[in-house]
N, C-alpha and C positions, 0 to 999 in steps of 0.2 A: 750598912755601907753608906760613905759620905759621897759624896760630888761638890764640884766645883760652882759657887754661884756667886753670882754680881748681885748687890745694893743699890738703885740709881735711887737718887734724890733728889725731883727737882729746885727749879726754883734759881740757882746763882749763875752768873753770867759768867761766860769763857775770859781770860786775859792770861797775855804772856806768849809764849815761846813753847813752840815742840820741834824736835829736830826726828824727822823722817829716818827711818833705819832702812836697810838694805832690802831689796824686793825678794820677798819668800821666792816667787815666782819664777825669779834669778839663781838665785844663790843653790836652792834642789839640784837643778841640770849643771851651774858648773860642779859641785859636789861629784855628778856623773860621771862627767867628762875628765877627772881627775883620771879616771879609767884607763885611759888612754892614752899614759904615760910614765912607765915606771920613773921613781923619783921625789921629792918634797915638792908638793904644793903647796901657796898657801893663797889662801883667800879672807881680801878687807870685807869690812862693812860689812861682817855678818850677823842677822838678825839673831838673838836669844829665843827663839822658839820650840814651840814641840817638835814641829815636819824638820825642822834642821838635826834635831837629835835623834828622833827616826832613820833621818837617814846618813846619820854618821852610825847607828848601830847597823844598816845593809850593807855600808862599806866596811863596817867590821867583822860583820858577819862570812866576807869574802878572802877576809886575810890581808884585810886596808888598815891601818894607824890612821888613827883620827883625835887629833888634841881636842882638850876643854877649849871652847870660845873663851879669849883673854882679851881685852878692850877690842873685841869685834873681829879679832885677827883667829883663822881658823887653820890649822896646819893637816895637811892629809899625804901620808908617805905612802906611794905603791909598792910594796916589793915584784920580785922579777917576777918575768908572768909565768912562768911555772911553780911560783907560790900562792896566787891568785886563785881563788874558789870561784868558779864562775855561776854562784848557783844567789837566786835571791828568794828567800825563803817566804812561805806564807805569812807565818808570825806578825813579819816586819811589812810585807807589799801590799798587806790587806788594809796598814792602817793609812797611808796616802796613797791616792792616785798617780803624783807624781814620779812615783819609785818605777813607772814602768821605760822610763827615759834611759836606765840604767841597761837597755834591751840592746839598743844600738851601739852604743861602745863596747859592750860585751860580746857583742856577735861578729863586731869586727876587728878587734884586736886578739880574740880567747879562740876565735871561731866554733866555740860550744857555747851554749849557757842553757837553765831552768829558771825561770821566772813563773813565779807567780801571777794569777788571774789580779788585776790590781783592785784596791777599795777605794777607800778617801768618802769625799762628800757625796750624802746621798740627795742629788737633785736631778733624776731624771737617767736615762739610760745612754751612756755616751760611749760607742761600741770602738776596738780598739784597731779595726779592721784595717782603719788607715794605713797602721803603723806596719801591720804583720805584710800586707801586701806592698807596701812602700820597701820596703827592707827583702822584700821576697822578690822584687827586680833588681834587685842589685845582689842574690843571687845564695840567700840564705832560704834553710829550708825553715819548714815548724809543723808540728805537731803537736797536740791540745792533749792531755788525760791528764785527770785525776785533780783538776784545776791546777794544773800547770801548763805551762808552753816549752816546747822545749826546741833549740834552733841549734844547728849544725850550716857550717858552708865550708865547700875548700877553697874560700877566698872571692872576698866581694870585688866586684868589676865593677867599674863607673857605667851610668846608663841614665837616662830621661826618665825622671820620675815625674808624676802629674799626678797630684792630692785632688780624691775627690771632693773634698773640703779644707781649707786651709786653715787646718787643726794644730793649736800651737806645741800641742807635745808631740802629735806626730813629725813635724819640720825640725824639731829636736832631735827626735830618734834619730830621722835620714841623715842629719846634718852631723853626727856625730857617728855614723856608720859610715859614711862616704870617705870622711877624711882619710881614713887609712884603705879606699877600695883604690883597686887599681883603673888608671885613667882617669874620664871626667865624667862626673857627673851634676846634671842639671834639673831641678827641683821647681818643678812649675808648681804655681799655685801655692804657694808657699804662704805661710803666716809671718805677717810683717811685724807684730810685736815687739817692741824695743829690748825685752827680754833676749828675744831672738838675736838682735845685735848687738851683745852685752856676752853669749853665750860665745858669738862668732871672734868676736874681740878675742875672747879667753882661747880660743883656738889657732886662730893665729898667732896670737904670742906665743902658741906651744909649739910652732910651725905648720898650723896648716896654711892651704893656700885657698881663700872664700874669697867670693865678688859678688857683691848682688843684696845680700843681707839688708833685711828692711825695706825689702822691695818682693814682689808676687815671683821674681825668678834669682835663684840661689844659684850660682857657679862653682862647683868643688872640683879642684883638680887634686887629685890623693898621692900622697906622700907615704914615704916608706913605714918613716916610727914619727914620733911626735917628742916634746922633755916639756917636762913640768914648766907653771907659769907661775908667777906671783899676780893675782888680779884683785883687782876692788870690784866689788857689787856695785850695778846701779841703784839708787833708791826708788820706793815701794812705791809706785804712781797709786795703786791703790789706799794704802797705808794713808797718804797723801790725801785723796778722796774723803774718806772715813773722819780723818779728822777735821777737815772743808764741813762733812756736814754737822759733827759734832758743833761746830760754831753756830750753823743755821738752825740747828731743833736746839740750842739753849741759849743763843744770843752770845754778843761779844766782839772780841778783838782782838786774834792769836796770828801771829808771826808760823810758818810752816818752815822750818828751816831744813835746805837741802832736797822743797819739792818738786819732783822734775816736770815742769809744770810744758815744756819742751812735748814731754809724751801725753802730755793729756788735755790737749787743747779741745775737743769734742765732751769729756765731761766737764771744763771748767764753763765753757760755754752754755751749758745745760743748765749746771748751776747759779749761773749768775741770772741765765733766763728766770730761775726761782725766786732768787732773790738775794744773792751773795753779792756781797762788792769785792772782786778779788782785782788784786793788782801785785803785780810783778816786783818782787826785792832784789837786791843786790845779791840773796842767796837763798833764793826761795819765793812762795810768795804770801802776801799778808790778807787775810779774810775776815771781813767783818758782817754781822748781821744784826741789825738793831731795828728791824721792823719784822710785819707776818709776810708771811714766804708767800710766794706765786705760785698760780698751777701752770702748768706747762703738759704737752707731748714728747715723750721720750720714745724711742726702740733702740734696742740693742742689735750691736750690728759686730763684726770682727773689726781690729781695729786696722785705721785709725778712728772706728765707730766707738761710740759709745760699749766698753764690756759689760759682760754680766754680771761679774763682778762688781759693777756698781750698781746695779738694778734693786740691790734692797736697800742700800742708802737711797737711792734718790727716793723709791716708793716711801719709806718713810717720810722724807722730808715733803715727798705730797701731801701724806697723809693730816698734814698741819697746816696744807699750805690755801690761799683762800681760792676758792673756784672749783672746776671740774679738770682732772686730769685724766691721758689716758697711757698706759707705757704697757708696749708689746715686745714682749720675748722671744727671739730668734734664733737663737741657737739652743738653751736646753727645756726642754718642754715641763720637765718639775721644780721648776726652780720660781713657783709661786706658793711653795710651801711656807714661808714663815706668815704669807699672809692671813691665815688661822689666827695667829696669834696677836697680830697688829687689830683685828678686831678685837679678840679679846679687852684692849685698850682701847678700843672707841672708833677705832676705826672704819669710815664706810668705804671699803675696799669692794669691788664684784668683778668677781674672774671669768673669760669665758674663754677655754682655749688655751689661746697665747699671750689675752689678752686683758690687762685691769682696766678698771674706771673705777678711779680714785674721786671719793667727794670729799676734800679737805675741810675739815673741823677745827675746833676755835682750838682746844688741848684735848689732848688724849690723857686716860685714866691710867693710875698706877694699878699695874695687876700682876698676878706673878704667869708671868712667860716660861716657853722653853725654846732655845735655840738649836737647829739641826745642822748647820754647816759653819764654815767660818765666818762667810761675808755675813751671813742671815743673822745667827746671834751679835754680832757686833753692832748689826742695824736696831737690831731690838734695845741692845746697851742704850743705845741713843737715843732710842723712843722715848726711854726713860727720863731724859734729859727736859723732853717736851710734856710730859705727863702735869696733873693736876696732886698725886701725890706717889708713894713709895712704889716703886717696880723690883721683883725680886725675878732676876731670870738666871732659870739653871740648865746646863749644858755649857757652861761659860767655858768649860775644857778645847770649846771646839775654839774659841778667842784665841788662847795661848799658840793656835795652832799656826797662827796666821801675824798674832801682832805679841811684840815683847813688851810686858809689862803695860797691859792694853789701861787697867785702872789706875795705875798711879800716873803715868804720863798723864792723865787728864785728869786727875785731883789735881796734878802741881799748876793746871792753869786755872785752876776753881771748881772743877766741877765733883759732886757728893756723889761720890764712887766708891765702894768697898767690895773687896773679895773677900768669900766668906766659903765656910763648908757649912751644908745641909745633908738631914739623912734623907737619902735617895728611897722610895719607893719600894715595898717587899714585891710587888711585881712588876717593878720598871729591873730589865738587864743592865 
């Protein structure tokens, strides 16, 4: 059997233009939310990726139409809900996390559904309790066998909901359960995530009635039915990120067109501490590095903190940067797994905990890696960038999952990229 692998080659400096595409992060939950109202939807600015294709096959697997992505424009027709499968199969929920968002619009427009225990990226144990008890005051049941969940209600009631972490899929699920509960209900503790307000947008244009979104308290007064929206994605702040550092572990001068740089003022700031000169463009903004990076302290925090999601780019870009750095993880406790492999390349990384100390090196060595999640392999891509010679990293599948067309958008501003197939291991799965 083959697998998916990337070629980094150092050595050439970044120049030119990338235009940010739509936030994975986004685009999953409004896919959801399509749920929750018979009729054509369509949604802009969608990313070409695996997780989008995944889960246009859960919504077909329900009894949803789901068009081919055509210049980013995604079409999803519901039919009437008693053609609707309320059920989301293992097959499909095991391979993203995200699919479990599909919980709450299912539970309150079908008032049945079977979902599946969710999978996605393996960094650490992230329990889904939030969701099931958030959704269980406002008056849905559930019961667990067989690795499924299965939830019945005779109709969701508005009611004070208070997250005992403000978990950005759980404030998904509620926010998209509540809509159609009857009365109001109020979402303390909420994740403020710009995703978040980009989801709520999409719900409002379909009629519901939200106040509060992007803020720790959510106000949902619930409405009868909902009709389809036509929405645009906001773009990928991570995406956004990834390519920021892409500039700093290979040098250069690349234009980020379309970065929402609005949502990510805590990592640009981070970065520039590194060593980035970022400044603001008329539609985006432009990044330049032409010197050795700086160490710095980072933690991950919810945002508008710093995500974890950026935590293995920046640990990367420490990894090259001069001094002593130290960045502590907050929220998921495994999510210092690629740094195995960032030693591999040279790296003086030491974990303890939650927490690295990073001794940054002049370059890190070309070595063949493997990547386990999306953000992790992407970071590693870039290691590559900063290496002394060839990096072959495989697991690159987990790339496609997260960014479209992650190697050739960065060949076109210079950098020695190639996607390739390797035989995979008689006892790797």
């Amino acid at each position: 059997m083959q697998e998916d692998a990337l070629i980094i080659r150092p050595g050439r400096s970044l120049q030119g233009a990338i235009e940010i595409k739509g936030a994975k992060n986004s685009v999953l939950k409004l896919m959801a939310a399509t749920l929750l109202a018979t009729g054509t939807h369509v949604i802009e600015n969608v990313p070409r990726i695996t997780d989008v294709s995944i889960m246009a096959d859960l919504l077909r697997s329900m009894g949803v139409s789901v068009s081919d992505i055509v210049d980013g424009r995604l079409t999803i027709v519901v039919p009437p809900e008693d053609e609707v499968i309320p059920r989301a199969p293992y097959e499909l929920v095991e391979k993203i996390r995200a699919s479990i968002v599909v919980l709450g619009p299912l539970v309150a427009r079908y008032r049945r559904t079977e979902v599946s225990m969710p999978g996605g990226d393996d960094f650490g144990h992230r329990p889904i309790n939030f969701h099931l008890n958030a959704l269980e005051a406002l008056g849905a049941n559930f019961e667990a066998s067989h690795g499924y969940i299965s939830a019945t209600t005779a109709g969701l009631m508005g009611t004070r909901v208070v997250l005992e972490y403000p978990s950005h899929t759980a404030t998904d699920n509620v926010l998209m359960a509540s809509v159609l509960a009857k009365g109001t209900t109020v979402i303390e503790n909420a994740a403020k995530e710009p995703e978040i307000i980009d989801l709520s947008q999409m719900l409002i244009e379909m009629g519901a009635k939200i106040s509060g979104a992007g803020t720790s308290r959510i106000e949902v007064e619930g409405v009868d039915e909902l009709i389809p929206a036509n929405h645009r994605v906001i773009a990928d702040r991570v995406e956004a990120a990834t390519m920021a550092a892409a500039v700093g572990l290979a040098t250069g001068n690349v234009n980020l067109i379309g970065a929402p740089s609005m949502y990510m003022d805590m990592v640009l700031e981070k970065m520039s501490a590194i060593g980035l000169i970022i400044t603001q463009t008329s539609d985006g903004i432009n990044v330049i590095c032409q010197d050795r990076l700086k160490a710095t302290d980072v933690a991950t925090l919810p945002y508008p903190g710093v995500a974890t999601d950026y935590k293995p780019l920046i640990v990367t870009m420490l990894s090259v940067a001069d001094g002593v750095s130290i960045v502590t993880e907050n929220l998921f406790s495994g999510r210092f797994k690629y740094v195995d492999e960032l030693r591999r390349m040279g790296a003086d990384i030491r974990t303890e905990g939650h927490h690295a100390v990073i001794r940054g090196v002049a370059r890190l060595s070309g070595a063949p890696v493997k990547g386990t999640d999306i953000r992790a392999a992407a970071a590693l891509a870039l290691a590559g960038l900063a290496a002394d010679s060839e990096t072959i990293l495989t697991g690159a599948s987990h790339i496609a999952r997260g960014y479209e067309d992650f190697a050739g958008r960065l060949r076109a501003v210079g950098a020695d990229i190639e996607h390739v197939l390797v035989n995979r291991p008689e006892n790797q799965n």
